[in-house]
KOLMAR-153001 format. One record per residue (C-alpha): residue in one letter; x, y, z. Coordinates in steps of 0.5 Angstrom, whole numbers, padded with zeros to 4 digits, always signed. Example, Ala and Ser with C-alpha at 12.3 -4.5 7.8 and 13.67 -1.06 7.14 Angstrom:
BEGIN
a+0025-0009+0016s+0027-0002+0014
***
This chain:
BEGIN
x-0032-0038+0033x-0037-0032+0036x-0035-0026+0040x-0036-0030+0045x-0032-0036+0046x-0026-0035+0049x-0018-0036+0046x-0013-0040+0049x-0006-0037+0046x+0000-0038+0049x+0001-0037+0056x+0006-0031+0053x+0000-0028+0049x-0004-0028+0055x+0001-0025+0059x+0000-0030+0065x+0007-0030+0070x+0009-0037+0071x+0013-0039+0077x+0012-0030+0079x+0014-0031+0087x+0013-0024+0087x+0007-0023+0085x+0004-0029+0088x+0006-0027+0095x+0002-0020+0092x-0004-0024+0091x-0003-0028+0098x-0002-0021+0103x-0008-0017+0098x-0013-0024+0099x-0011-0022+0107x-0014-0030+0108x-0010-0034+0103x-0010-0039+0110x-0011-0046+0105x-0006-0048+0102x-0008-0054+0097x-0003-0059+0095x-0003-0063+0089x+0002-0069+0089x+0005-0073+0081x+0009-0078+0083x+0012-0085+0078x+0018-0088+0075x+0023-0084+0070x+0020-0080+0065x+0013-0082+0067x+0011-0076+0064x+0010-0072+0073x+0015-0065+0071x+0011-0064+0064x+0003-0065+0068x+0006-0061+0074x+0007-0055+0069x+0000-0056+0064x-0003-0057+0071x+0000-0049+0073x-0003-0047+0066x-0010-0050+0067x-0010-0047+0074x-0008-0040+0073x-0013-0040+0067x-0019-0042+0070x-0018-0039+0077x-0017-0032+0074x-0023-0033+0070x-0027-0034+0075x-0032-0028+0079x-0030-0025+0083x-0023-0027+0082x-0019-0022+0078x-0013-0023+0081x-0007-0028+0079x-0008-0034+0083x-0003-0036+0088x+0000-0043+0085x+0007-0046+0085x+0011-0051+0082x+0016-0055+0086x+0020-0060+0082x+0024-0066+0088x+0029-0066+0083x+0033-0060+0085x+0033-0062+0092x+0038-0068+0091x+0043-0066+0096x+0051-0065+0092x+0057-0066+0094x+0056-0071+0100x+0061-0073+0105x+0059-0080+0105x+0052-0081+0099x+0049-0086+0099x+0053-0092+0094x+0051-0098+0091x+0055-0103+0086x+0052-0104+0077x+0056-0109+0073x+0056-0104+0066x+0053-0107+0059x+0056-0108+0054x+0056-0104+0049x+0052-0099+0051x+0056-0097+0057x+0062-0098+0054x+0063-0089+0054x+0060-0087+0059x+0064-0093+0064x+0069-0093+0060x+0070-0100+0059x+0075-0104+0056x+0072-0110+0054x+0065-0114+0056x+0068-0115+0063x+0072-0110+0064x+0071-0107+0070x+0066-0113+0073x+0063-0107+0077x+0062-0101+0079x+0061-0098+0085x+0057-0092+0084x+0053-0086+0088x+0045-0088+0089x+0042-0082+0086x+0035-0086+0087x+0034-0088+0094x+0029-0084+0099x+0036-0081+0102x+0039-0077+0096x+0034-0071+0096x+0033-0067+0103x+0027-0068+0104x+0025-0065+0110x+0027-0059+0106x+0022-0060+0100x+0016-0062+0106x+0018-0054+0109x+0017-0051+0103x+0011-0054+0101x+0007-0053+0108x+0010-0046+0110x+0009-0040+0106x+0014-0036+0110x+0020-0041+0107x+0017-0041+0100x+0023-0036+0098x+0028-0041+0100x+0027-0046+0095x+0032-0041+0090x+0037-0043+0096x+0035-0051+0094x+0041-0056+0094x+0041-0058+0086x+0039-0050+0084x+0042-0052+0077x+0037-0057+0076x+0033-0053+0071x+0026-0057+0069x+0022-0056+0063x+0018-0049+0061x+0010-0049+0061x+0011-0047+0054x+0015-0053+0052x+0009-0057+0056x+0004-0054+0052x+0007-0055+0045x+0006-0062+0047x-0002-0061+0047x-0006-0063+0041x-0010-0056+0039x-0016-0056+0044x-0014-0060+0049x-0013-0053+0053x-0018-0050+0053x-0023-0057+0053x-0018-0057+0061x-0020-0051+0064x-0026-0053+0062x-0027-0059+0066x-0024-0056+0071x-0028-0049+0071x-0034-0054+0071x-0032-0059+0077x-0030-0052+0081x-0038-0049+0080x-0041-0056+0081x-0039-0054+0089x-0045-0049+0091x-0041-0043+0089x-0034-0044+0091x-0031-0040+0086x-0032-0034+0092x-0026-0037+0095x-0022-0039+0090x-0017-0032+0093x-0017-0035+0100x-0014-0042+0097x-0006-0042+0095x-0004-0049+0090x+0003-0052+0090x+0004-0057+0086x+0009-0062+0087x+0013-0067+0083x+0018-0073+0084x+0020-0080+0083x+0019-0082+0091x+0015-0077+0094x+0009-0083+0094x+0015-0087+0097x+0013-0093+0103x+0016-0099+0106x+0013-0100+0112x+0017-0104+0116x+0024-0100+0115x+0019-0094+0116x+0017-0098+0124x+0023-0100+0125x+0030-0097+0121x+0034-0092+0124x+0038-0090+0119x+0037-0083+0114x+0033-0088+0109x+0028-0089+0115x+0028-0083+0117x+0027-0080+0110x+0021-0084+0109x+0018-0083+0115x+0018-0075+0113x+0014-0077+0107x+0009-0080+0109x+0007-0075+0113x+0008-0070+0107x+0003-0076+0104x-0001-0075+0109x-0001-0067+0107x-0003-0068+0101x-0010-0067+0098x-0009-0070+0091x-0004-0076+0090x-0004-0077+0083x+0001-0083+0080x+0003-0084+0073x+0005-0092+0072x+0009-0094+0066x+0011-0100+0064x+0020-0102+0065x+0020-0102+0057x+0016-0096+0056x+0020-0092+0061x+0027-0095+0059x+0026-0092+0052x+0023-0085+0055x+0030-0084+0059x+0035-0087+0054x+0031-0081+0049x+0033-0076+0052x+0039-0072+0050x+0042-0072+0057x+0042-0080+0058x+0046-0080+0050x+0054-0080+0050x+0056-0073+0048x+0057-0070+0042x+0050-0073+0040x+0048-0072+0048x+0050-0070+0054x+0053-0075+0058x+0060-0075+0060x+0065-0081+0062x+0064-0083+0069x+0056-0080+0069x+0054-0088+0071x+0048-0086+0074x+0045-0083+0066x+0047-0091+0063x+0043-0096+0062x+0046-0101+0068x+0044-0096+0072x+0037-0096+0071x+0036-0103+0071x+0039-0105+0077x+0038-0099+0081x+0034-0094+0079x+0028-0099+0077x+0028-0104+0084x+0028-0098+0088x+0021-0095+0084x+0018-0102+0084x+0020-0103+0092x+0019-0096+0094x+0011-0097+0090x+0009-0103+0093x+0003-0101+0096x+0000-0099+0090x+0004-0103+0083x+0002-0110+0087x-0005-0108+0087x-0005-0105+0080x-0008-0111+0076x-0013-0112+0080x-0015-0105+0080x-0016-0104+0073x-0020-0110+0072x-0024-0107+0077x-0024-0100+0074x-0026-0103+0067x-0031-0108+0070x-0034-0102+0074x-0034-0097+0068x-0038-0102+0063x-0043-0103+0068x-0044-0096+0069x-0044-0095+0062x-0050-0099+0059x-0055-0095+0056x-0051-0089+0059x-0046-0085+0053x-0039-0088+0051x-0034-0085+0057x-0028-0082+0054x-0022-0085+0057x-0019-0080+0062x-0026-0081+0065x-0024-0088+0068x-0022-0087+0076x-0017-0091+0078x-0016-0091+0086x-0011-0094+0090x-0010-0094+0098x-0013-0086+0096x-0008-0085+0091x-0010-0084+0083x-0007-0088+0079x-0007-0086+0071x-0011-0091+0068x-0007-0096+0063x-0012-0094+0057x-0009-0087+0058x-0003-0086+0055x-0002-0079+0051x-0001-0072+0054x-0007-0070+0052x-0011-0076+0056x-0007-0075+0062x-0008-0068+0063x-0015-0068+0062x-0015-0074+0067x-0012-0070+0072x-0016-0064+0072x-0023-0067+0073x-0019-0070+0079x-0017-0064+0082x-0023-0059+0081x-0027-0065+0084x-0022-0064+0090x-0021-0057+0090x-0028-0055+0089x-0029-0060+0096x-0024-0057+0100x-0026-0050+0098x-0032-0051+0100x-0029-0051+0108x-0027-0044+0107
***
């Protein structure tokens, strides 16, 4: 390594303040002009990988920016995670019936035996209308109400840290990000100039892509009214990144997870139906493949167009690494399928929003 290559240690070594909503206000009012506000989307099923990519997207963000002239400042980013606007404690939440498996269930439904109890009614806790969403979308768009989110319903929720995201990485992954999108930014002519008058929020959540047209044309209910409000959170967006996983793959993710076993192994108790297996086959997976029609019933053809397109574009040129592919679904990037690590996702990711940012800043 020569004196000038640059060394990415942890995000503690480099001193980087993540989630500093002090200092982020502080960088916004010295800016005198942070009047952009750039918002990236991460939506898909249970464990599809949206809180890991939101937090290495923070990290890569806060690296690129404050590296580059004339900022010297921290860049104004936030993360927001949906699941900690789920709304407790309601009179009347949403319900649906599941008919518990046997056996694995058994604890947490505390079942007697393979028909004991036949069903379940339980609280709908993957449906548009159990998150206050017309909270989430204020906290995106107005930065006078950024401090309120403390004050969100589900404040317990606690997501992963950036440093357990980028111990999932493979040495070299970061720096080769912020790379690719320092390198994206400055394909713009001379953007970085700007990169101080723009804030960042990333949002994720596992209905924030949510459609269904015609209970939102036509409903009247809280399930209309709240897909009604994202799609003009949608429509706010100027990144739309959707990360798809196949049922088995997601099954086994959620069910690896500490909070989806039965204590003393895990931390799911009896009566927690929402964490058992029933619940994800019956509720948790029709609501993800209804509310994501519009892009999952396009994805096959999508992807035989993306493979056709790149080994076209690829003859005579250099092999293209995977997370070069682009995949675009009615103007929502779709994770293409023959990227599956955490290191492919990222890098996917970043080359999609510098692109992005670099053509938003250029409106500064």
């Amino acid at each position: 390594m020569n004196d000038t290559e640059e060394v990415y240690p942890s995000t503690a070594a480099l001193n980087l303040p993540l989630n500093n909503d002090r200092q982020n206000r502080k960088v916004a009012d010295a800016a005198g002009k942070s009047t952009v506000n750039f918002i990236i989307g991460i939506s898909g099923c249970s464990s599809a990988g949206k809180t890991t990519l939101s937090l290495l997207l923070e990290v890569v963000l806060r690296y690129a920016l404050r590296r580059m002239p004339p900022v010297s400042e921290l860049p104004d980013i936030t993360v927001i995670h949906q699941d900690t606007y789920f709304l407790q404690h309601l009179p009347h939440p949403p319900v649906t019936t599941i008919r518990p498996h046997w056996p694995e269930d058994r604890l947490v439904a505390q079942m007697t035996g393979p028909d004991n109890p036949p069903a379940i009614l339980v609280e709908d806790r993957d449906c548009v209308s159990c998150c206050d969403v017309e909270l989430l979308a204020r906290h995106i768009e107005e930065p006078g109400a950024r401090p309120e989110r403390y004050r969100v319903p589900a404040p317990d929720v606690a997501p992963a840290t950036p440093e357990a995201a980028l111990r999932s990485l493979e040495p070299g992954t970061l720096e080769k990000a912020v790379e690719r999108l320092k390198g994206a930014i400055k394909s713009g002519d001379d953007v970085s100039a700007s990169a101080i008058a723009c804030r960042v929020t990333i949002v994720e959540g596992f209905t924030l892509l949510a459609r269904d047209p015609d209970l939102e044309s036509t409903g009247a209910g809280s399930e209309a009214r709240n897909l009604r409000a994202l799609r003009s959170l949608q429509e706010r967006l100027d990144v739309a990144l959707f990360l798809p996983v196949d049922r088995d793959e997601a099954r086994a993710r959620r069910f690896v997870r500490r909070k989806y076993r039965d204590t003393p192994e895990g931390d799911r108790k009896p009566g927690e139906y929402w964490k058992c297996g029933a619940y994800f086959d019956q509720v948790a997976w029709p609501h993800y493949e209804r509310y994501h029609r519009h892009i999952l019933s396009n994805l096959a053809e999508a992807e035989a167009y993306a493979r056709d397109k790149a080994e076209q574009q690829g003859k005579g040129e250099r092999e293209k690494h995977v997370w070069e592919q682009d995949l675009c679904i009615s103007g929502v990037y779709v994770r293409p399928p023959d990227v599956t690590s955490v290191d492919d996702t990222l890098l996917w990711a970043v080359g999609i929003v510098g692109a992005a940012l670099a053509t938003r800043l250029l409106e500064l």
